[in-house]
C-alpha positions as CSV (number, residue, x, y, z in Angstrom):
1,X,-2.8,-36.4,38.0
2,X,-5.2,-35.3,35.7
3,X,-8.0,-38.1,34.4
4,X,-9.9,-37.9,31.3
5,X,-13.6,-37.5,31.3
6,X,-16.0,-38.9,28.8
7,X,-19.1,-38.1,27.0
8,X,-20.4,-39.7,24.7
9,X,-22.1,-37.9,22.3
10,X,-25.5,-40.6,21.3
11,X,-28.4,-37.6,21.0
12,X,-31.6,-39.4,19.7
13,X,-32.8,-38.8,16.1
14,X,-36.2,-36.7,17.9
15,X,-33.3,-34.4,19.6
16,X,-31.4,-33.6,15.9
17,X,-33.0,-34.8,13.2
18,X,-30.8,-38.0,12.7
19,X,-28.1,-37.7,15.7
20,X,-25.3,-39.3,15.5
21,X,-26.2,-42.9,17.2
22,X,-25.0,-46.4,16.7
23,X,-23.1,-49.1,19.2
24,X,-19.6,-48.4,20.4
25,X,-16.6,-50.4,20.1
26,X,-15.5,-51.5,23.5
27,X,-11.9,-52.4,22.6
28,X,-9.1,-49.7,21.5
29,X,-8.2,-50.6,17.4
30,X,-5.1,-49.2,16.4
31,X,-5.4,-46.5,14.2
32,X,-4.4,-48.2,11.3
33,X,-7.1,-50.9,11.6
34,X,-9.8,-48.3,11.7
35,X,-7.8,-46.2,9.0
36,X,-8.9,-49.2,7.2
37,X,-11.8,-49.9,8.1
38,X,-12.9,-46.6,8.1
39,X,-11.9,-46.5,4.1
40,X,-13.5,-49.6,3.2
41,X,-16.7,-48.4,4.8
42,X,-16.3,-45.2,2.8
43,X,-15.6,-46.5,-0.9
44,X,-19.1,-48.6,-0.6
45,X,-22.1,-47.8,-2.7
46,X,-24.2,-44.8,-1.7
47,X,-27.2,-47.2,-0.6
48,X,-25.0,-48.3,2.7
49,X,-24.0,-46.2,5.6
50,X,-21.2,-46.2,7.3
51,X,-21.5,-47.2,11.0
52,X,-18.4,-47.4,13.8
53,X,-17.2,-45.5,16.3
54,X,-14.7,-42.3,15.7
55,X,-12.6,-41.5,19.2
56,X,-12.6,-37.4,19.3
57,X,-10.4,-35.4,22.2
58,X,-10.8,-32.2,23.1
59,X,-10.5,-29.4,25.7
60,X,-13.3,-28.5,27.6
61,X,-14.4,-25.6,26.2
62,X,-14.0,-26.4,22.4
63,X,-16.4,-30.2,24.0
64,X,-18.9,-27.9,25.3
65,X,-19.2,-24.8,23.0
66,X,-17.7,-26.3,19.6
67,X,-18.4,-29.9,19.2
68,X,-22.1,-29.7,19.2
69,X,-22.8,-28.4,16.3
70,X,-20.2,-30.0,14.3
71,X,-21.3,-33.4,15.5
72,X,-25.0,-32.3,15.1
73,X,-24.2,-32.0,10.7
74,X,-21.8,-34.6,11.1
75,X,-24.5,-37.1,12.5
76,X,-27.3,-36.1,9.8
77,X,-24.4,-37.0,7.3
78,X,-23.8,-40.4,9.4
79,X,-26.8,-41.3,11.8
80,X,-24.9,-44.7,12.3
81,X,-21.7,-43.6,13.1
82,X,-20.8,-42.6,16.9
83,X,-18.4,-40.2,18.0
84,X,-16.8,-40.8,21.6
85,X,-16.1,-37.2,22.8
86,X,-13.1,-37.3,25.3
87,X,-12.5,-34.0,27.6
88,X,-8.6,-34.2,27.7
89,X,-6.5,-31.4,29.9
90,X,-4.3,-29.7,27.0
91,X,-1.4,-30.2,29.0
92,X,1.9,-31.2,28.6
93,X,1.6,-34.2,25.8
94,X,-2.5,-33.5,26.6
95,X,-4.6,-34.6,23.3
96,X,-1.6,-34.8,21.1
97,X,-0.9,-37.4,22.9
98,X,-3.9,-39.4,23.3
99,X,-4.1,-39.4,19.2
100,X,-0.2,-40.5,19.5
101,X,-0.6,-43.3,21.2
102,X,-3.5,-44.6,20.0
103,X,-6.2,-43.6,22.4
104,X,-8.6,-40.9,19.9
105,X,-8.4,-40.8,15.9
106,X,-8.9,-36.8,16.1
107,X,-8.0,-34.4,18.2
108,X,-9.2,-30.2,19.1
109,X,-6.0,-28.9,20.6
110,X,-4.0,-26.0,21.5
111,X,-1.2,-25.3,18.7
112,X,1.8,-25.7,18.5
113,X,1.8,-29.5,19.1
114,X,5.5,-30.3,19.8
115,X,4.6,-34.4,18.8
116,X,6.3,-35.7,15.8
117,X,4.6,-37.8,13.1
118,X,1.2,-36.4,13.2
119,X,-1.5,-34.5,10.7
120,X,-1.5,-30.8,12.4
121,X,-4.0,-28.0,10.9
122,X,-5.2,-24.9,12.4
123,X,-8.4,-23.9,12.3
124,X,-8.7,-20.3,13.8
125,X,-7.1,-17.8,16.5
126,X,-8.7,-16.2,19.4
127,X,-7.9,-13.5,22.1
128,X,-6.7,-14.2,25.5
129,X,-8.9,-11.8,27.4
130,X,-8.9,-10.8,31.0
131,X,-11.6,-11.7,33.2
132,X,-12.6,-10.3,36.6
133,X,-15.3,-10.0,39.3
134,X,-17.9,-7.8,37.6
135,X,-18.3,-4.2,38.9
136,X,-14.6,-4.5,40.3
137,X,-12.9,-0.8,39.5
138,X,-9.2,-2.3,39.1
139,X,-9.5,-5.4,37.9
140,X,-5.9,-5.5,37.2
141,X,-4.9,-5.2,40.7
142,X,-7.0,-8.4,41.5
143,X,-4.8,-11.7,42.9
144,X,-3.9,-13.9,39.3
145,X,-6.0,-17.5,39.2
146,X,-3.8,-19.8,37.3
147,X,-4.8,-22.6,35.1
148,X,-2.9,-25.9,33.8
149,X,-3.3,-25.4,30.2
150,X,-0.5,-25.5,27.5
151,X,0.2,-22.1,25.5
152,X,2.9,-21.2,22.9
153,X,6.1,-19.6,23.4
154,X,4.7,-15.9,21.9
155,X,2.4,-16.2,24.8
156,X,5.1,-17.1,27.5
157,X,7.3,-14.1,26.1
158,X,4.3,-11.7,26.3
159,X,3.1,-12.6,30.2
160,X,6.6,-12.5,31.4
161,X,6.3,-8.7,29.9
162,X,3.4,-8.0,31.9
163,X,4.2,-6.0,34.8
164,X,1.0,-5.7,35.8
165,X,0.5,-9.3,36.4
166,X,1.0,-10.6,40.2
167,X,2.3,-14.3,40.7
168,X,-0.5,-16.4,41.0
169,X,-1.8,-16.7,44.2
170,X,-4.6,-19.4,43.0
171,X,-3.8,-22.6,40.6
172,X,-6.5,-24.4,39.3
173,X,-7.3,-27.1,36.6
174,X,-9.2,-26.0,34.0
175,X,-10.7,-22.7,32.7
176,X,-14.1,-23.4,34.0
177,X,-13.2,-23.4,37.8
178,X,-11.0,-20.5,37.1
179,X,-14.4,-18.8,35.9
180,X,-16.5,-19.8,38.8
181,X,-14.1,-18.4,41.6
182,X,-13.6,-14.5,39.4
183,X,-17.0,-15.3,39.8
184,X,-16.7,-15.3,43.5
185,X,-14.5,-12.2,43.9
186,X,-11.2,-14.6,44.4
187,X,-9.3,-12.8,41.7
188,X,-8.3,-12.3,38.0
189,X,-7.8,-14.4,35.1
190,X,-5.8,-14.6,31.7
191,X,-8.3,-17.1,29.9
192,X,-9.0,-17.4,26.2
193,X,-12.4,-15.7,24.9
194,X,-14.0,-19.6,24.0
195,X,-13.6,-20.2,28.1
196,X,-15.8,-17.3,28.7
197,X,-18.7,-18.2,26.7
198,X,-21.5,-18.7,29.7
199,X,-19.3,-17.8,32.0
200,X,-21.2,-16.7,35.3
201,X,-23.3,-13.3,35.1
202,X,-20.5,-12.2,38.0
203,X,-18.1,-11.9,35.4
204,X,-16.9,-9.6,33.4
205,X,-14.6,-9.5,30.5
206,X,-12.0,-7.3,29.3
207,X,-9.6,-6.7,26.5
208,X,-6.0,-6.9,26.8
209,X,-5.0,-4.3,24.2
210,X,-2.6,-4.1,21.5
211,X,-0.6,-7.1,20.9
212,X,-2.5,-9.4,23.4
213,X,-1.7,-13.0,22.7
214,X,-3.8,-15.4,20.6
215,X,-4.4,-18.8,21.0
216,X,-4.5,-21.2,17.9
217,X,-6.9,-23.7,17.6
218,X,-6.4,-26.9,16.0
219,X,-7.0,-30.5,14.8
220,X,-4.9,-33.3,14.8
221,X,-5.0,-36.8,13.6
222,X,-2.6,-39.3,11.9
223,X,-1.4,-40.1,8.4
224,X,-2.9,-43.1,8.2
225,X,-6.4,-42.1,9.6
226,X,-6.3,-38.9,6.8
227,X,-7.1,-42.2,4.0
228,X,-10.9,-42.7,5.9
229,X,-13.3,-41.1,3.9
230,X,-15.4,-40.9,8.0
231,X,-12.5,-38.9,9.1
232,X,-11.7,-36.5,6.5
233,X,-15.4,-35.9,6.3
234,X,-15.2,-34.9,10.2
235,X,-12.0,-32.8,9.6
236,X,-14.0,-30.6,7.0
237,X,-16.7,-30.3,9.8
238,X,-14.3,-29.3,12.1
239,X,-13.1,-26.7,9.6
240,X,-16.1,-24.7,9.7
241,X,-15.2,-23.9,13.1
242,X,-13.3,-20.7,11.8
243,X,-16.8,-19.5,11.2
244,X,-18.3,-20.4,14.6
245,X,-15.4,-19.3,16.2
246,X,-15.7,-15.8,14.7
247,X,-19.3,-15.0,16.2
248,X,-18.0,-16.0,19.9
C-alpha cells in the first residue's frame, strides 16, 4: 500500500523574503466550505490579507524540483497563507483522487486524469528519457527497473513496441529509488527528464529518439474551488511551470 508523505511548506520570511507562513487547519473542510471561504477572503479590501491553509498534492519530483519556486512568489503574494505540500504516488486514482474526495484543493498530476467532475489543465510535456549506469557501453542491454507511476495509453502503445526493452527484472516505487539503484549498476530505466534532475553523478541520461513518448503535466482542482480568488491565484503560479519546465 502506498502512504502519503507530507511537507509542509512554512519557510521563514529571513529564508524568502516573506515565505509563505501562517497556522494550519487541523480538520479536513470540504472543498466547498473553503471554496467559500477562500472567496470571501479574496473579495476584501486590499489592506487585509488573506490567511488559511491551501491542501496541494503532487508527485515527487514536480514536490521537489517544481513547487519551490512557485510557492516561493506565491508566499510573497500571501505571507499568511500556508500551503500543505502532500507527496502523493500518481497511481491508479493517485492525486486525482485525493482532490476527488476531498483530501487536497489542487493537484500536480500526470495527464490524462480518467476522474469525472473535476477542473483538468495541462501545463507542459516532457521526454521520457533512458537512464543508465554512467560509462556503461550498452545501456540498452541493461536489466529494466520498473516504477509504479501512471502513464497514458500513447505511452503503453509505444513500450509494448520496444523490442529492445527486457521485462523488468526490478519494481520499485517511485522514480527516485529507481535513480539510486542505475546508480548502483542494477540496471536501466524509462523515467521522465523532471525525475533526473539531481539524479546521482553515476548516472547518465540518454535520449530515446524519434517518437519517444511524452509525459503531460498537469493541475487539477474542482469547480467549486476555481471561484477562490487564493486558488486561481495559485493556478496561474502553477502555469508558469511551462517556463521552468523548459530549462530542465
Amino acid at each position: 500500500m502506498h502512504s502519503a508523505r507530507t511537507v509542509r511548506i512554512q519557510p521563514s520570511a529571513k529564508q524568502f523574503a516573506h515565505g509563505v507562513c501562517g497556522g494550519v487547519f487541523s480538520t479536513v473542510i470540504p472543498t466547498a466550505a473553503i471554496a467559500g471561504m477562500f472567496g470571501q477572503v479574496g473579495d476584501q479590501s486590499a489592506g487585509c490579507q488573506a490567511s488559511g491553509t491551501i491542501r496541494l498534492a503532487a508527485f515527487r519530483s514536480a514536490a521537489f524540483h517544481l513547487l519551490p519556486r512557485v510557492l516561493v512568489r506565491f508566499g510573497q503574494r500571501h505571507p499568511k497563507v500556508t500551503v500543505d505540500v502532500r507527496i502523493v504516488p500518481d497511481l491508479g486514482r493517485g492525486i486525482a483522487g485525493e482532490v476527488a474526495d476531498g483530501r487536497a484543493d489542487v493537484g500536480v498530476v500526470s495527464l490524462p486524469v480518467y476522474l469525472n467532475g473535476l477542473v483538468c489543465k495541462e501545463l507542459y510535456d516532457e521526454p521520457y528519457v533512458l537512464a543508465y549506469p554512467a560509462g556503461h557501453p550498452d545501456p540498452r542491454s541493461l536489466p529494466m527497473i520498473d516504477w509504479h507511476e501512471n502513464c497514458s495509453d500513447e505511452t503503453r502503445r509505444w513500450l509494448a513496441t520496444q523490442e529492445w526493452i527486457p521485462p523488468g527484472d526490478t519494481t520499485v516505487e517511485d522514480d527516485g529509488v529507481v535513480l539510486s539503484m542505475a546508480g548502483h549498476g542494477l540496471g536501466a530505466a524509462i523515467v521522465p527528464r523532471l525525475s533526473t534532475v539531481d539524479a546521482p553523478p553515476k548516472v547518465a541520461i540518454t535520449e530515446l529518439g524519434d517518437g519517444a513518448p511524452q509525459r503531460r503535466v498537469g493541475y487539477v482542482t474542482t469547480r467549486e474551488l476555481t471561484r477562490s480568488a487564493l486558488i486561481r491565484d495559485l493556478l496561474g503560479e502553477l502555469h508558469t511551470l511551462r517556463a521552468s519546465a523548459s530549462v530542465i
